[in-house]
C-alpha positions as CSV (number, residue, x, y, z in Angstrom):
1,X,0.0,0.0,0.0
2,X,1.3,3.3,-1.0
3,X,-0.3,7.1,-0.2
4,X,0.7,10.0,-2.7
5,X,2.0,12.7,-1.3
6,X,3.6,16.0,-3.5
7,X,4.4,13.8,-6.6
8,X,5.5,11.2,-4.6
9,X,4.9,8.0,-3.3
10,X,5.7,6.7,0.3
11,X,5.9,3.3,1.0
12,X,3.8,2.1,4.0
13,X,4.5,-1.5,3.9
14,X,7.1,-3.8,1.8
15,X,7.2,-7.3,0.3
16,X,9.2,-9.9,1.2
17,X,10.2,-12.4,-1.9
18,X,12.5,-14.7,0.1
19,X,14.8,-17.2,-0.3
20,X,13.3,-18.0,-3.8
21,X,10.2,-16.4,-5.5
22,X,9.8,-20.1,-7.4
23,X,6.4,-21.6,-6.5
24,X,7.7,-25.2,-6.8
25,X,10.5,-24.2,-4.2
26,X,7.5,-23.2,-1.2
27,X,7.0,-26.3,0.4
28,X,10.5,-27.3,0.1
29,X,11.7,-24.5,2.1
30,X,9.2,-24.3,4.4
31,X,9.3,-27.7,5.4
32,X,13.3,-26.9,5.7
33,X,13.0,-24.4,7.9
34,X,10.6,-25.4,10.2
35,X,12.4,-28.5,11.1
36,X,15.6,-26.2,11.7
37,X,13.4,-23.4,13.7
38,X,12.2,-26.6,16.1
39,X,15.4,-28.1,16.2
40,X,17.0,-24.7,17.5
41,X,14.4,-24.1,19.8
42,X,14.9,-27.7,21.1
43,X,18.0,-27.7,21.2
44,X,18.8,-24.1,22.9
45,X,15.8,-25.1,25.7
46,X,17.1,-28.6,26.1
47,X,20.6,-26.6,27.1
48,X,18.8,-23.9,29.1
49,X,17.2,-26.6,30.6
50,X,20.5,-28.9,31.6
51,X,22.1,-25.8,33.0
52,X,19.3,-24.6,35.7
53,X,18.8,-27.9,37.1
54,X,22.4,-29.4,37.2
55,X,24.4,-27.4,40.1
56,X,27.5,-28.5,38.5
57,X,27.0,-26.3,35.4
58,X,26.6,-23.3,37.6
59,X,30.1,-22.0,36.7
60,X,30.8,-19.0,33.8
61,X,31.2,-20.8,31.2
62,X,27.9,-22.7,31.0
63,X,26.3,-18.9,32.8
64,X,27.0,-17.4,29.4
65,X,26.3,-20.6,27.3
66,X,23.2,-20.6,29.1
67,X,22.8,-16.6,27.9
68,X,23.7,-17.4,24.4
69,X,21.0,-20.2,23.7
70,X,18.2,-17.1,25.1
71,X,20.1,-15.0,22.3
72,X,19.5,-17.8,19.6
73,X,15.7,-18.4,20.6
74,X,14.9,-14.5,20.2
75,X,17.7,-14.8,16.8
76,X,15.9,-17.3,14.7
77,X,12.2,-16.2,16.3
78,X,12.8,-12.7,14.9
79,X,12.7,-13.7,11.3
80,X,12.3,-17.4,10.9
81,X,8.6,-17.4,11.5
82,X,7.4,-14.4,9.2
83,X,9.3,-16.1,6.7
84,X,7.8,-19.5,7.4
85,X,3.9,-17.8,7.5
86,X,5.2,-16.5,3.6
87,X,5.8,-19.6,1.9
88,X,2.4,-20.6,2.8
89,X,0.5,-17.7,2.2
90,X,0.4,-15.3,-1.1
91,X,0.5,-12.8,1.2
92,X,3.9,-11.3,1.2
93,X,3.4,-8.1,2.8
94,X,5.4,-6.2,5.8
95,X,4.5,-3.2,7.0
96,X,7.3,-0.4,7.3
97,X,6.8,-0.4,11.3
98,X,6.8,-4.5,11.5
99,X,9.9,-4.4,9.2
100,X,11.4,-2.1,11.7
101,X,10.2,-3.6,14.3
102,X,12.2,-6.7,12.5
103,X,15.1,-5.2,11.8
104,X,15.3,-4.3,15.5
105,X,15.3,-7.7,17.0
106,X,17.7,-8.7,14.4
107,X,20.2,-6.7,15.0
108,X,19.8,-6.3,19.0
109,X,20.1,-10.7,19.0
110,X,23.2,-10.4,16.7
111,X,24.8,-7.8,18.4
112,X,24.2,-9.3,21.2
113,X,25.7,-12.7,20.3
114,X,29.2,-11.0,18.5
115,X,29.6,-9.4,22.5
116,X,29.0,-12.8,24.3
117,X,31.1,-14.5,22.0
118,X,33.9,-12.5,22.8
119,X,33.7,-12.7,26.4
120,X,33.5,-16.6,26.5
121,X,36.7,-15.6,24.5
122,X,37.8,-14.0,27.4
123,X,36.5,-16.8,29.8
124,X,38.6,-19.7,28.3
125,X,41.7,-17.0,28.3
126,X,41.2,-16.8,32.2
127,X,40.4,-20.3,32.6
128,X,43.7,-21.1,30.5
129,X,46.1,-18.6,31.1
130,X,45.1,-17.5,35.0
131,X,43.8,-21.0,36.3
132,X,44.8,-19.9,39.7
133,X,43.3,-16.4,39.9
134,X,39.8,-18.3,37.7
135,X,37.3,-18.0,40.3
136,X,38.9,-14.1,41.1
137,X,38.6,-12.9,37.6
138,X,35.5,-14.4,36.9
139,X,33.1,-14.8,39.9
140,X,29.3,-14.0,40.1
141,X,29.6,-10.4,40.0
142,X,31.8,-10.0,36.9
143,X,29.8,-12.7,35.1
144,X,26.6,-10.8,35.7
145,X,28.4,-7.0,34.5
146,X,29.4,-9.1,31.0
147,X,26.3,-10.6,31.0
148,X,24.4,-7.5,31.4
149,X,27.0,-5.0,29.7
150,X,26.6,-7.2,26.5
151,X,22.9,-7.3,26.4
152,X,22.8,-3.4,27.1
153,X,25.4,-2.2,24.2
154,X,23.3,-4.9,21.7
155,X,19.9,-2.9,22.2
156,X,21.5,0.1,22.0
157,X,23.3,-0.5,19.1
158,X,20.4,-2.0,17.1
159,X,18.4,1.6,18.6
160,X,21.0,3.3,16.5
161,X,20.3,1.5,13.4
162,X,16.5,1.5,13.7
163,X,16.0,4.4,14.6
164,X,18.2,6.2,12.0
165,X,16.6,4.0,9.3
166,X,13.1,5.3,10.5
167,X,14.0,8.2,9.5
168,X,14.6,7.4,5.7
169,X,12.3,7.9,3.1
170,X,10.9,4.7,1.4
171,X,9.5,6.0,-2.4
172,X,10.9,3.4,-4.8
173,X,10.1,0.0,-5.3
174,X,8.9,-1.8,-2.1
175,X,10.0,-5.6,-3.1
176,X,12.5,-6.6,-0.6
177,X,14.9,-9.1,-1.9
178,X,15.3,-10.8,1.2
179,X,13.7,-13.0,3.3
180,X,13.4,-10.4,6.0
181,X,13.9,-6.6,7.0
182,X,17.6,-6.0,7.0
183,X,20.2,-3.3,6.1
184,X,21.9,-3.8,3.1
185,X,18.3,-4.0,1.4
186,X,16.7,-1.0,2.7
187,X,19.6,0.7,1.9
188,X,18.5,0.2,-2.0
189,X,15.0,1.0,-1.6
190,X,15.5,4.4,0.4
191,X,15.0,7.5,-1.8
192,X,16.6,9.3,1.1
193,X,20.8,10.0,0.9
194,X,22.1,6.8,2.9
195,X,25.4,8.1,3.4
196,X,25.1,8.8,7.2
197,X,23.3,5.8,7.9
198,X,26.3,4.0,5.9
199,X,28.7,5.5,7.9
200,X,27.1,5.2,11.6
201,X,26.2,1.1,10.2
202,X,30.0,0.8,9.7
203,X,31.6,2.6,12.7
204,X,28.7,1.8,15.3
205,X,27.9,-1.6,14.0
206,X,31.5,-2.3,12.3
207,X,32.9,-1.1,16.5
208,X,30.7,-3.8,18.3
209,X,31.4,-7.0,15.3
210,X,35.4,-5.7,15.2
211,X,35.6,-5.1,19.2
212,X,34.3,-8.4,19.7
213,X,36.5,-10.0,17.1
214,X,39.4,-8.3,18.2
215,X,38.4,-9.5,21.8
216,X,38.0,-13.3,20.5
217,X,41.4,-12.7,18.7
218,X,43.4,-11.9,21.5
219,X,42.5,-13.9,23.8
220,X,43.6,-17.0,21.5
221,X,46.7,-15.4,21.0
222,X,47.5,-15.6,24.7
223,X,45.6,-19.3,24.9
224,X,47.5,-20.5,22.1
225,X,50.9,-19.4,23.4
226,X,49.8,-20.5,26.6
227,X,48.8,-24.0,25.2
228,X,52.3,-24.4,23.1
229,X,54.1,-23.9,26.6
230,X,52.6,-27.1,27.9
231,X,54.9,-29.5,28.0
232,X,53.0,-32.7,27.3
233,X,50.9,-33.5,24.0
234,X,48.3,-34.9,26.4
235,X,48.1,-31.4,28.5
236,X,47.9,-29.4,25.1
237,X,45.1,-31.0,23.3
238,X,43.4,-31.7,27.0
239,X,43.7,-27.4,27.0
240,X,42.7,-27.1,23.4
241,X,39.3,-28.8,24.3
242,X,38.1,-26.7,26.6
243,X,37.8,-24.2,23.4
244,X,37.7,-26.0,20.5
245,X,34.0,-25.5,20.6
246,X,33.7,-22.0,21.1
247,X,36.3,-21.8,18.2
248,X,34.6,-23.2,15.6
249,X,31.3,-21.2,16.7
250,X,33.5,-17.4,16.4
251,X,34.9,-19.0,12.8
252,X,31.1,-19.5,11.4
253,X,29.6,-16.5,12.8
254,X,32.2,-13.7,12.6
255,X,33.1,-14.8,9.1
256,X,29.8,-14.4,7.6
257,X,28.8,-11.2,9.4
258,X,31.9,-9.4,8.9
259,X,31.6,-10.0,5.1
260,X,27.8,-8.7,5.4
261,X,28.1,-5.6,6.8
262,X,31.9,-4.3,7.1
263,X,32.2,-3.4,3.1
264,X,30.8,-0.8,0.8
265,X,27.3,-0.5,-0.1
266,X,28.5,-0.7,-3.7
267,X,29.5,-4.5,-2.9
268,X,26.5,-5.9,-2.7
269,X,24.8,-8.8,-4.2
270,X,20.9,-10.1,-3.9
271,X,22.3,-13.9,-3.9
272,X,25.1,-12.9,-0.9
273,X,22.7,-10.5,1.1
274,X,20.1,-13.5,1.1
275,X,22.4,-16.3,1.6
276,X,24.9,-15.3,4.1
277,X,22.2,-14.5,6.8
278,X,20.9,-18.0,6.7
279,X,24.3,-18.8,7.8
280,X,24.9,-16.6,10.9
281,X,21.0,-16.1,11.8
282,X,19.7,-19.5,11.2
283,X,21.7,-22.1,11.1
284,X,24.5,-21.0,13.6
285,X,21.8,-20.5,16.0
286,X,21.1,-24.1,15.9
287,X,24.7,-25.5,15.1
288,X,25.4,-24.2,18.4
289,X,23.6,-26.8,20.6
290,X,25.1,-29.4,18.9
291,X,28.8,-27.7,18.3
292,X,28.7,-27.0,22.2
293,X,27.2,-30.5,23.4
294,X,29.3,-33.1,21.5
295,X,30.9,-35.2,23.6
296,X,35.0,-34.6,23.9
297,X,37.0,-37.7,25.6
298,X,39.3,-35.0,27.1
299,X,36.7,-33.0,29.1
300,X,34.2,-33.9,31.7
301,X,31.4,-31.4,30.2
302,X,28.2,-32.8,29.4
303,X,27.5,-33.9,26.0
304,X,25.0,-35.0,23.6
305,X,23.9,-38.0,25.0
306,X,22.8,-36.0,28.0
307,X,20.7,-34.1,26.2
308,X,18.7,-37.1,25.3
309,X,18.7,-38.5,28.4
310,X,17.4,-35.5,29.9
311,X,14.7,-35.2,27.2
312,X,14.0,-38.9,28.3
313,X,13.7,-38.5,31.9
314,X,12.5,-35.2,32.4
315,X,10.9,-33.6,29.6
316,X,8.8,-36.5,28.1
317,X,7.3,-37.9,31.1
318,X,5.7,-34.5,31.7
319,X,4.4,-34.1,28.2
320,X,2.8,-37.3,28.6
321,X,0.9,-36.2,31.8
């Protein structure tokens, strides 16, 4: 829907063509990405789950795990389901305040996530590198400040974003080549001059995914060094476990969102824009449950199996009632 005003029109709501505008390709994807949006939220509770009710998971590392599953519920609810009620319906339609409103959670959930990521960085580098001064550097108090100091600078951020994009002028096309409300894509459908918003997405945006990746960085400097200064092979790889999870989590995520929003506008593709997301804002989301819960010979932490055990003994039993 459109209104005319002085010669021109302002868009009032968008339309969202997806992964693929093919009808053949509908079902397919839907039925795709439902059984990856239950799987995540599965997954991510069954973890939320087997940290509140075993006491010896009460320790930083599984606090934070324990935030970042809440991130990638609210992540993967944000868009996943709007784009699920699409490839049912012919109905394609946004409106500008629910792609905002979109847009918003999007951003707040990744932000959000780059930030924890780096201070689980910062976690193993204690746990590595200060074992003695461990329950110092990171007790209660200083868990909660990350905790909390992370969520904080994510919603603020994403209030940056959003709110200088609500103040863009929408009067070209309003097809959205996307599957949901994003940057990059806005950007081309604004008739307004996106410079500033360009600039602010790069410093303000490019300042929390850099920070955190900087963060991430050198804190596996020092683990690494740390690590290579062990003199057994046993001790090293018995060290290396203890992150190896978290590590291939930062290599997935930060990849992909760097290359999305830390080059020019000029860059751009359709296919890229549309395919990269699905990387860091869907699947990652529910790689993660699995990444962190497979089971490593060299480390007491709970694994997979315990999930389904816990599913079996707890969860199921109650359904049935």
């Amino acid at each position: 829907m459109n209104i005319q005003m002085e010669n021109r029109t302002d868009v009032t709501e968008f339309i969202l063509l997806g992964l693929s505008s093919k009808n053949e390709d509908q079902l397919v994807l839907f039925i795709l990405f439902l059984l990856i949006y239950i799987f995540t939220l599965v997954g991510n509770t069954l973890i939320l789950f087997i940290i509140c009710t075993d006491s010896r998971l009460h320790t930083p590392m599984y606090f934070f795990l324990g935030n970042l599953s809440v991130v990638d519920i609210g992540y993967t609810t944000s868009t996943v389901p709007k784009m699920l009620v699409n490839y049912l319906s012919q109905d394609k339609t946004i409106s500008l305040e629910g792609c905002l409103s979109q847009m918003y959670f999007f951003i707040s959930f990744g932000g959000i996530e780059c930030l924890l990521l780096g201070v689980m960085a910062y976690d193993r580098y204690a746990a590595i590198c200060h074992p003695l001064y461990y329950t110092v550097l990171m007790n209660p108090k200083v868990c909660a400040q990350l905790a909390v100091a992370s969520w904080a600078l994510g919603l603020v951020n994403s209030a940056v974003h959003t709110g200088l994009m609500s103040a863009l002028s929408f009067c070209r096309d309003n097809v959205i080549q996307h599957f949901f409300c994003d940057i990059p894509p806005l950007f081309k459908l604004s008739c307004s001059d996106t410079w500033a918003n360009q600039i602010v997405t790069f410093v303000v945006g490019g300042s929390v995914i850099i920070g955190s990746f900087l963060m991430t960085l050198v804190s596996y400097v020092y683990i690494v060094l740390a690590i290579l200064r062990i003199r057994t092979k046993e001790g090293r790889l018995k060290a290396f476990s203890t992150c190896a999870s978290h590590l291939a989590v930062v290599n997935i995520y930060f990849g992909t969102i760097i290359f999305t929003y830390i080059r020019p506008n000029s860059n751009y593709s359709q296919e890229q824009d549309r395919a990269l997301p699905v990387l860091y804002g869907i699947l990652t989301p529910m790689l993660n449950p699995i990444i962190y819960s497979l089971r490593n010979k060299d480390s007491p932490d709970w694994n997979l199996r315990t999930l389904c055990y816990v599913a079996w003994t707890h969860i199921l039993p109650m359904t049935s009632n």
